[in-house]
BALO-609608 format. One line per 5 residues: number of its first residue (from 0); their letters; for each residue x, y, z of C-alpha. Coordinates in steps of 0.2 Angstrom, whole numbers, plus 5000, padded with zeros to 4 digits. Each point is the difference from the previous one (the first is absolute). Layout:
BEGIN
NUM) A) X:Y:Z  ...
//
This chain:
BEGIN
0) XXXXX) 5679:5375:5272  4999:4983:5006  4983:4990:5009  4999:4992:5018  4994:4982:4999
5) XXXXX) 4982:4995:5003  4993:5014:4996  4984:4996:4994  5004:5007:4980  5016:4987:4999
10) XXXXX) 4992:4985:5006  4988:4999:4982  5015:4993:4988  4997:4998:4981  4995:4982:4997
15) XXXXX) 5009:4999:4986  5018:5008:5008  4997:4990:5015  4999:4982:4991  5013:5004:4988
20) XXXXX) 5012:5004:5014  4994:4984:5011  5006:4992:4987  5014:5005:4995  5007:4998:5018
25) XXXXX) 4991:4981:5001  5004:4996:4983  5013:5007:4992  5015:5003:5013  5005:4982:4999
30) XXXXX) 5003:5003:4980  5018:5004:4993  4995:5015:4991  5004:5006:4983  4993:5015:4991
35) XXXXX) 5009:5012:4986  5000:5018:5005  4985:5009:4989  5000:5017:4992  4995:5015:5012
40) XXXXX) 4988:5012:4998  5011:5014:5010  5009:5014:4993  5016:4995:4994  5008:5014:5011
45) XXXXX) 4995:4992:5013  5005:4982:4999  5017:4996:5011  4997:5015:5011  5000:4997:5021
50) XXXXX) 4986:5010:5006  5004:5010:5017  4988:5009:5012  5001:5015:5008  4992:5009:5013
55) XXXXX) 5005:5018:4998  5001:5002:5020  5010:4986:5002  5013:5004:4987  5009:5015:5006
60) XXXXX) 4999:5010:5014  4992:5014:4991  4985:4989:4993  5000:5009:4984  5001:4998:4982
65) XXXXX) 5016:5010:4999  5009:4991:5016  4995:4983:4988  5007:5005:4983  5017:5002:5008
70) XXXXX) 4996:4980:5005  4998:4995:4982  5020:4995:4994  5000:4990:5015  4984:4992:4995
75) XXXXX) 5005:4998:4983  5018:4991:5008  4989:4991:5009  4991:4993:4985  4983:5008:5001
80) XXXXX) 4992:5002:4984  4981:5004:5004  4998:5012:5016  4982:4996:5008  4997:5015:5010
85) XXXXX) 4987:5001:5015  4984:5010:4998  5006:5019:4997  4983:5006:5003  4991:5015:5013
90) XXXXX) 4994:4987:5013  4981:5004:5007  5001:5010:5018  4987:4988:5008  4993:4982:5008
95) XXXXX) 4983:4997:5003  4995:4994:5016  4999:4982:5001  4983:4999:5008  4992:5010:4986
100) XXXXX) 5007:4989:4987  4993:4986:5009  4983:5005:5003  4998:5006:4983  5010:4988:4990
105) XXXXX) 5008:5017:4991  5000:5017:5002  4988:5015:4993  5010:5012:4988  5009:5014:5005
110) XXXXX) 5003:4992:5016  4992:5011:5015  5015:5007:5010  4992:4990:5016  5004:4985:4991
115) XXXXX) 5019:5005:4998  5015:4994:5008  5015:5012:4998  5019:4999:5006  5003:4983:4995
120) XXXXX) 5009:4998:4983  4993:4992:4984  5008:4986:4990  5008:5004:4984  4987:4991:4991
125) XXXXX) 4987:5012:5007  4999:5012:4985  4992:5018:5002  5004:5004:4982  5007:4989:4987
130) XXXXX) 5005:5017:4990  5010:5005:5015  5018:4997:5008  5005:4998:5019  5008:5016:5001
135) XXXXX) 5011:4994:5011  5009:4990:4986  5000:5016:4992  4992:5007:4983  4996:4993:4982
140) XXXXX) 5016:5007:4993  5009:4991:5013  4991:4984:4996  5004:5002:4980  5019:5002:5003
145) XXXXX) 5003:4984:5011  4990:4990:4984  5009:5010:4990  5019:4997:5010  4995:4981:5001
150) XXXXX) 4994:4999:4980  5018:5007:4995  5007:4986:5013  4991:4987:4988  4988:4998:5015
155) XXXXX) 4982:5002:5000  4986:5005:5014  4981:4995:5003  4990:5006:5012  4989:4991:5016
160) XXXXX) 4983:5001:4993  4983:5003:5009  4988:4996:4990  4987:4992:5010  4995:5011:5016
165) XXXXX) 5003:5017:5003  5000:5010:5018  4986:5006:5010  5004:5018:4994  5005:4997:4982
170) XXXXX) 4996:5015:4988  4986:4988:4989  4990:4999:5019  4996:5017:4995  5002:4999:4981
175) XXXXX) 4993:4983:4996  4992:4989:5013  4988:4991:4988  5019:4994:4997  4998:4990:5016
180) XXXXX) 4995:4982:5005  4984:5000:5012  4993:4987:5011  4981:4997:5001  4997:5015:5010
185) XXXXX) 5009:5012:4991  5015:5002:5010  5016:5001:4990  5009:4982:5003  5018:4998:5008
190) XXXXX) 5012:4986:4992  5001:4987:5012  5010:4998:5012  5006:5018:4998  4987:5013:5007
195) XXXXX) 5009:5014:4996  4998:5000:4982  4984:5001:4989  4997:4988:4987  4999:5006:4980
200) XXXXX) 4985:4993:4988  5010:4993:4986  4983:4992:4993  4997:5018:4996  5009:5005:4981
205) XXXXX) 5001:5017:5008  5012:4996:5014  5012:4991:4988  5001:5013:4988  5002:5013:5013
210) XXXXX) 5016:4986:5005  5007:4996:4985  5000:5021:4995  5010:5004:5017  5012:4982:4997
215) XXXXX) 5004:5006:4983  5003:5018:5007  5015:4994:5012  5008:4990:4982  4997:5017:4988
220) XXXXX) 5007:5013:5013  5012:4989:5008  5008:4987:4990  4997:4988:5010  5003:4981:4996
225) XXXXX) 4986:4991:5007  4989:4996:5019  4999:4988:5013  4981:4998:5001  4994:4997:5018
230) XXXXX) 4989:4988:5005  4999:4997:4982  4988:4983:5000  4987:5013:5009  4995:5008:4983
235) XXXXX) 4990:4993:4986  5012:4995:4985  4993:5013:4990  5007:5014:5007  5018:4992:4998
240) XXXXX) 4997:4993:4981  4993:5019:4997  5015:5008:5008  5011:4989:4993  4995:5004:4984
245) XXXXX) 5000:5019:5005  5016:5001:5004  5008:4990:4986  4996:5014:4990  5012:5013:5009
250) XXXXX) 5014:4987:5003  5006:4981:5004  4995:5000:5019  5005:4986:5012  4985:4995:5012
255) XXXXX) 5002:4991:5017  4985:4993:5009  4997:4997:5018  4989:4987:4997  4999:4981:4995
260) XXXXX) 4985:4997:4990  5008:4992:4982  4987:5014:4990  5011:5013:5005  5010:4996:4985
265) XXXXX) 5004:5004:4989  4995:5017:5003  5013:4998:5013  5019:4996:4996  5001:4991:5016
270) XXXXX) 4992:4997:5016  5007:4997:5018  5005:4984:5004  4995:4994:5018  5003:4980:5001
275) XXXXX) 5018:5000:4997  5003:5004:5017  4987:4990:5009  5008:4984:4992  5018:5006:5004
280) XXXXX) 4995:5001:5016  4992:4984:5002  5016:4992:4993  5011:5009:5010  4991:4996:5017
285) XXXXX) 4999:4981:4994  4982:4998:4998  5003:4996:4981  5011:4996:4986  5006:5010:4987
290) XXXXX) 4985:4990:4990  4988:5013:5007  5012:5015:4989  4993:4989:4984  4984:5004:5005
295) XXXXX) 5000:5019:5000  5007:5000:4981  4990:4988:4996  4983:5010:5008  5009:5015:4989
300) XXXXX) 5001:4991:4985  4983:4994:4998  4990:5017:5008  5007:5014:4990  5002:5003:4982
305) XXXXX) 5014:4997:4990  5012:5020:5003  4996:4998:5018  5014:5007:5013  5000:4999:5018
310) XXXXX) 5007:5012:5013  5011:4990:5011  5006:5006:5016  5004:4995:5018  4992:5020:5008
315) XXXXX) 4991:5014:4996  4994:5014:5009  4982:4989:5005  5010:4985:5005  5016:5008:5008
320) XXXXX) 4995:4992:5017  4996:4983:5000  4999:4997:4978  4982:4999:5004  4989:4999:4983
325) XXXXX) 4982:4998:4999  5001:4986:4985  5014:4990:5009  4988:4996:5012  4983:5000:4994
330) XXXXX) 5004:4992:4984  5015:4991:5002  4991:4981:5000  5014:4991:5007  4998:5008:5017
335) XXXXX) 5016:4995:5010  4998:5014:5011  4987:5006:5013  4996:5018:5000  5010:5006:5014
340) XXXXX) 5014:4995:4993  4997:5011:4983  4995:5014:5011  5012:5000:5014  5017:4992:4996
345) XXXXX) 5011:5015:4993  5006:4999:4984  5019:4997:5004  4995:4986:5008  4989:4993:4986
350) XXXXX) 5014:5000:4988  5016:4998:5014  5015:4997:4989  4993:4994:4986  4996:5018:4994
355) XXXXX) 5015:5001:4987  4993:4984:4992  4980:5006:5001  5008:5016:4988  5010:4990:4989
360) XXXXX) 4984:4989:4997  4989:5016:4998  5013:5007:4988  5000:4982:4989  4985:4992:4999
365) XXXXX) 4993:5002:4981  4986:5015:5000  5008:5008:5013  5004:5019:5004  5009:5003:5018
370) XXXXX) 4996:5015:5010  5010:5009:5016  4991:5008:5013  5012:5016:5004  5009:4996:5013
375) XXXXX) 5003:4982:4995  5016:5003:4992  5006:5003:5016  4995:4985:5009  4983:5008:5009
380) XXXXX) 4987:4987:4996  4987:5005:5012  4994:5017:5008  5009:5011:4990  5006:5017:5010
385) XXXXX) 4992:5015:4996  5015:5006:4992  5014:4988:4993  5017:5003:5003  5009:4994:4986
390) XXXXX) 5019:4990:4998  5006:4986:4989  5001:4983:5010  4999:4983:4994  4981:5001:4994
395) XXXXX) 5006:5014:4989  5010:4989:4993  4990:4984:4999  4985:5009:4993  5011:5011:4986
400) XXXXX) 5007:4984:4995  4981:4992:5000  4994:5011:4991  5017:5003:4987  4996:4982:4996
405) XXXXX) 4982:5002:4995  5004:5015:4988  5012:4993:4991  4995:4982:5000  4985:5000:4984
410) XXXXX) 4996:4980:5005  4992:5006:5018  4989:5010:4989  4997:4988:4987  5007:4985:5000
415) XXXXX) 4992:4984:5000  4996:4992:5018  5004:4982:5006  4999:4994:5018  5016:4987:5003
420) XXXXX) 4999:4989:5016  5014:4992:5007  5002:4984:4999  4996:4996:5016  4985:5015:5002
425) XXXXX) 5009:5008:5013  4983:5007:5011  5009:5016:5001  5010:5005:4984  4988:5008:4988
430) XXXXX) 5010:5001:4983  4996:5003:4982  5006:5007:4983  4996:5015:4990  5005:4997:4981
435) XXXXX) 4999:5005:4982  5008:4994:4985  5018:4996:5006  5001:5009:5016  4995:4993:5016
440) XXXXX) 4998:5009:5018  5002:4987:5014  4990:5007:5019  5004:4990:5015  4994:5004:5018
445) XXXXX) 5001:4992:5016  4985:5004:5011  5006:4992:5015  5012:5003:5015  5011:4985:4997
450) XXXXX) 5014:4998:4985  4993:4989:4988  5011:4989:4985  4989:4996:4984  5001:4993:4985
455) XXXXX) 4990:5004:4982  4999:4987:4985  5011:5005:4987  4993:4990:4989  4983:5009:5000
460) XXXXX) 5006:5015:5000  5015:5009:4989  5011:5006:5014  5016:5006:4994  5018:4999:5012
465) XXXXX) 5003:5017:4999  4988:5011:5007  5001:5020:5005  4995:5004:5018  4990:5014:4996
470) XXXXX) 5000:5008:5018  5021:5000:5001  5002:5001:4978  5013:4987:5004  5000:4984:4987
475) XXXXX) 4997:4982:5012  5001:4983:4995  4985:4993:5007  4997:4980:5004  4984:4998:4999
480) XXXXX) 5000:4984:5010  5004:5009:5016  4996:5019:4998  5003:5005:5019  4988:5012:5008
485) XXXXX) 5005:5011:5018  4984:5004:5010  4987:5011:4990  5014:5000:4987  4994:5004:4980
490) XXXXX) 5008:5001:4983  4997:5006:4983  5009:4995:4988  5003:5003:4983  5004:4983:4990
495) X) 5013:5003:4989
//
């Protein structure tokens, strides 16, 4: 789930986040950067490993768990290794009418029937019953052969988890409601903005056991590999250093928070990354220099533990639209934008035809994990169909190879990170190297509209003349004097 801006919830930042993010943006961006890539804390199944989601209707025209296993060879061609799959759950049956969650600032449990609204489908992320499936996916037996299919493809599964709310008619209304949040006149408290949820006490020991029990249920009975945790900076740190611990007694799990807040790790492997994008943008609409990509490492390096990975990704299924996410605006300091254009400018346009060289970045940077929203192998950025049709076409291509690269290439895990200007600092090209020991990655990328010649010291840096072109495989001999770069053009290249 993702947050509207200005509510009133998102407006109180951490003090601490806030300042070190200021700075980092004020401060730091105008460094050349240097860091060596430090030891994670994640599983090491999962390192290397493009993460893919997938919304079960969307996928195949069935919208089941069967129609979605016969998916997973061309998942794996693709290069998928972790499949993220959209909440499987029952979903509740009812709303509650606006006007009663606004006089009462919640609702009293079970919610009278004249309170209901009916008809009007639930999100995903409205769970009636975390034991439960969507039996329109199809059944628990269905679910264990897909993990089982994509495990014997070298390919693992973690579900969407819903951790912090629940629906209006969840089965602990009736079975636990001292498991719910209350306001000061007893009404059960919805999770703002959404008021067609019901908000979980996680102060309580009783509501995380019960949690951690059920979470530890889907890895025992299922195999599965690990959760996205929704809305993840919403619940106390406890819960995820208890469950972390929990799990890691069945098996090495791979944990992915939607949330921002640096003390979701280590308890989390990585965390989504929402800035990349916001200072891509700004670049590619001319409003900054490639300085302000600095600024976003350099934020990262100093917030989160050493371990840390980030999510990167251009779309997902809250920011398919217009790329919309609540941190890119309400915490991104250096505010080059007004609001209407993070809420109304679609997400095509944001990134125009500089996409190719947003995914190489996302797939490069140091710390970094790159994700596909389904569909985006096929070129659909923004409002995804209900059902994909799908055909290889040049994105295919481009993103197989993308991902290929990431796979096979250890020094994008981790090597070593050295931003290199040009000579001249070219406002546009953002360039750096990934290294360790003798090997050397070189990353170009031109965020601009308008071929661009540059030229790199040799002297500072140990460029060899013969280079591999990682994306064509085909051995160059580069000048470094006058590297030539088409509009939005990129390279990686492997330095011989």
């Amino acid at each position: 789930m993702i947050l509207k801006p200005f509510t009133e919830v998102y407006k109180q930042i951490k003090t601490v986040s806030f300042l070190i993010i200021c700075l980092s943006f004020a401060t730091m961006q105008a460094q050349v950067l240097s860091f060596k890539e430090g030891t994670f804390t994640t599983p090491k199944w999962a390192l290397g490993q493009p993460i893919y989601e997938a919304d079960i209707t969307r996928v195949t025209p069935e919208g089941t768990f069967k129609a979605f296993e016969k998916q997973l060879p061309r998942l794996k061609e693709l290069g998928v290794g972790i499949i993220w799959l959209m909440p499987i759950h029952q979903r509740g049956s009812f709303r509650i009418k606006p006007e009663i969650i606004d006089s009462l600032g919640g609702a009293p449990i079970p919610v009278p029937k004249k309170y209901r609204i009916k008809g009007k489908p639930t999100s995903p992320y409205n769970i009636h019953d975390h034991y439960s499936i969507n039996p329109n996916y199809g059944t628990k037996k269905d679910l264990k052969s897909l993990v089982d299919k994509a495990h014997s493809l070298g390919m693992y599964i973690i579900l969407d988890w819903v951790i912090n709310h629940t629906s209006w008619d969840h089965v602990l209304i009736d079975e636990h409601p001292e498991f719910y949040k209350r306001n000061e006149k007893g009404y059960v408290m919805y999770v703002d903005p959404w008021q067609d949820i019901a908000q979980l006490d996680h102060d309580k020991p009783e509501t995380r056991e019960y949690m951690i029990n059920m979470t530890k249920y889907w890895v025992e009975e299922f195999d599965l590999d690990g959760f996205r945790t929704d809305v993840a900076d919403r619940v106390p740190a406890v819960f995820w250093n208890d469950l972390r611990e929990e799990l890691n007694k069945i098996k090495p799990v791979f944990l992915l928070a939607e949330g921002f807040e640096p003390i979701n790790h280590p308890s989390h492997d990585a965390s989504y990354d929402w800035f990349l994008s916001t200072a891509f943008w700004s670049v590619k609409e001319g409003k900054r220099n490639v300085e302000v990509l600095d600024g976003v490492l350099a934020r990262e390096q100093a917030m989160y533990p050493e371990g840390f990975l980030k999510m990167r990704h251009a779309t997902n299924h809250d920011t398919q639209s217009s790329g919309f996410g609540w941190p890119g605006y309400a915490k991104y300091c250096d505010k080059v934008f007004d609001f209407e254009y993070f809420d109304d400018v679609p997400l095509g346009k944001k990134f125009g035809k500089g996409l190719k060289g947003f995914m190489v970045l996302a797939t490069t940077l140091p710390n970094s994990v790159p994700m596909l929203w389904n569909g985006q192998e096929q070129g659909i950025l923004q409002r995804t169909p209900g059902t994909i049709q799908w055909e290889n076409n040049e994105w295919t291509s481009f993103y197989t190879k993308l991902l290929q690269i990431y796979r096979e290439q250890p020094l994008l895990i981790h090597g070593d990170y050295q931003r290199v200007n040009t000579v001249k600092h070219d406002p546009k090209v953002f360039s750096f190297i990934r290294s360790k020991e003798n090997e050397t990655i070189l990353v170009v990328v031109n965020i601009s509209e308008e071929n661009r010649t540059v030229a790199f010291d040799e002297e500072k840096i140990n460029f060899s003349e013969e280079v591999i072109n990682l994306f064509t495989e085909e051995v160059e001999k580069l000048d470094y004097s006058e590297l030539k770069l088409d509009a939005w053009d990129f390279k990686i290249y492997k330095l011989q």
